[in-house]
C-alpha positions in Angstrom: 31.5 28.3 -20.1 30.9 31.7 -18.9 31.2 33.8 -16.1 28.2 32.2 -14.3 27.8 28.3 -14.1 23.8 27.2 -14.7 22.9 24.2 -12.8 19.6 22.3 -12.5 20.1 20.2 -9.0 17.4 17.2 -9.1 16.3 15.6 -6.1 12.6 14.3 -4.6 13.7 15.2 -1.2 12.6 19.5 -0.5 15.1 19.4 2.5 17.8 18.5 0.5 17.3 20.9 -2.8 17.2 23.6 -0.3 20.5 22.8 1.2 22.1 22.0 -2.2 20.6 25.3 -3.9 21.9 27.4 -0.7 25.0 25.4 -0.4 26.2 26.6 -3.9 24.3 29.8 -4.3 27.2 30.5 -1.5 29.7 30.8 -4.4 28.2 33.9 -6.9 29.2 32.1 -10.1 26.8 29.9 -10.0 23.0 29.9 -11.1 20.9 27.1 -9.7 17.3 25.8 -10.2 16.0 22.9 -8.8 13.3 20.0 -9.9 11.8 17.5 -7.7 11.3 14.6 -10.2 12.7 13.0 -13.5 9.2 14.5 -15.3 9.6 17.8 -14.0 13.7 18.1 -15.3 12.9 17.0 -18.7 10.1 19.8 -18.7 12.3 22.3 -17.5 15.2 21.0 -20.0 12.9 21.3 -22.5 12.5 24.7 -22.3 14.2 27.4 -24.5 14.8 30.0 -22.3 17.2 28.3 -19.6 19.7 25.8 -20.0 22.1 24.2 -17.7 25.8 23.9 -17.9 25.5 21.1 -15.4 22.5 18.8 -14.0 23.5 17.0 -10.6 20.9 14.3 -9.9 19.8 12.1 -7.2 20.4 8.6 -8.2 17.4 7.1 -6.1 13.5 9.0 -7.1 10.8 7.7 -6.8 9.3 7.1 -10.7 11.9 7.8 -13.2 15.3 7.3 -11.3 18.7 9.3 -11.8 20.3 7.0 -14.0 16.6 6.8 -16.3 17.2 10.6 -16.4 20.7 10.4 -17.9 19.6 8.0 -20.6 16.8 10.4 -21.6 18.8 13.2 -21.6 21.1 11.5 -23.5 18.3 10.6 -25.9 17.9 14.3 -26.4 19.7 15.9 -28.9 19.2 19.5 -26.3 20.3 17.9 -24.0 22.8 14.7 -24.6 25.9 17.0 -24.3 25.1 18.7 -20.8 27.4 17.2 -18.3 25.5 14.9 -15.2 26.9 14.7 -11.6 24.9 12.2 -9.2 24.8 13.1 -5.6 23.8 9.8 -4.2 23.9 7.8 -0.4 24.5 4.7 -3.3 28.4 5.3 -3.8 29.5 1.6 -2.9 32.9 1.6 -5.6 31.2 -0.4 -8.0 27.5 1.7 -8.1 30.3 4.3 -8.5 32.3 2.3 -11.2 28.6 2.1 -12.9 27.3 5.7 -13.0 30.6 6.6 -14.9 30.7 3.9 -17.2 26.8 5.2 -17.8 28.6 8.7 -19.3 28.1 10.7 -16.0 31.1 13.6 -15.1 31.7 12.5 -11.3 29.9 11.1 -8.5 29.2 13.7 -4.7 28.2 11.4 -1.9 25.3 12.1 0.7 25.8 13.5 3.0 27.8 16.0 2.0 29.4 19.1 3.7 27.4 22.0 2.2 30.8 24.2 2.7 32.4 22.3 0.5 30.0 21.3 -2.2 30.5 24.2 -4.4 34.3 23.5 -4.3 33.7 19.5 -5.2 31.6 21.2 -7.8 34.0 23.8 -9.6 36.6 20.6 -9.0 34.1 18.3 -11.1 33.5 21.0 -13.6 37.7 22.3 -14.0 38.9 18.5 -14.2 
């Protein structure tokens, strides 16, 4: 990767893509965009001009749900290599145990401190 980290955070809830996307704009290496749905990540991933290193995604949406979007990006030859980190209130071990054996990097639980999420982050991404 490069100097600066691209991430697309998903999540249906505005309060929370705020705090994510100031929580890691905190650290200057990273770039971050955010989506409010499944639809509307798949439209953005499909674009040619911006592509993301990383995609954390809610697990629970309304319509297509984190886990759907990890098997269609995985269905996507653009995008079936870019790493996925859920950030999820559903992080009992074995919902846990699930989203990894589903091919996703690493699991943040809500809530999160905001100080620390671009740490957990860069600890994700380095490991």
């Amino acid at each position: 990767m490069n100097d600066t980290t691209r991430i697309l955070y998903v999540d249906d809830e505005s309060d929370i893509r705020l705090i994510v996307q100031m929580a890691l704009r905190i650290d200057p290496s990273f770039e971050v965009r955010a989506a409010e749905s499944g639809d509307e990540a798949l439209s953005q991933l499909a674009s040619d001009d911006w592509r993301p290193d990383l995609a954390m995604i809610d697990v629970m949406m309304p319509g297509m749900s984190g886990p759907d979007l990890l098997r269609a990006m995985r269905q996507d030859e653009r995008t079936a290599s870019i790493p996925v980190v859920f950030v999820t209130a559903r992080a009992r071990p074995e919902d846990v145990d699930d989203y990894l054996a589903a091919g996703a990097l690493g699991v943040i639980t809500k809530p999160f401190d905001p100080l620390q999420l671009a740490p957990q982050v860069h600890e994700l991404l380095n490991d």
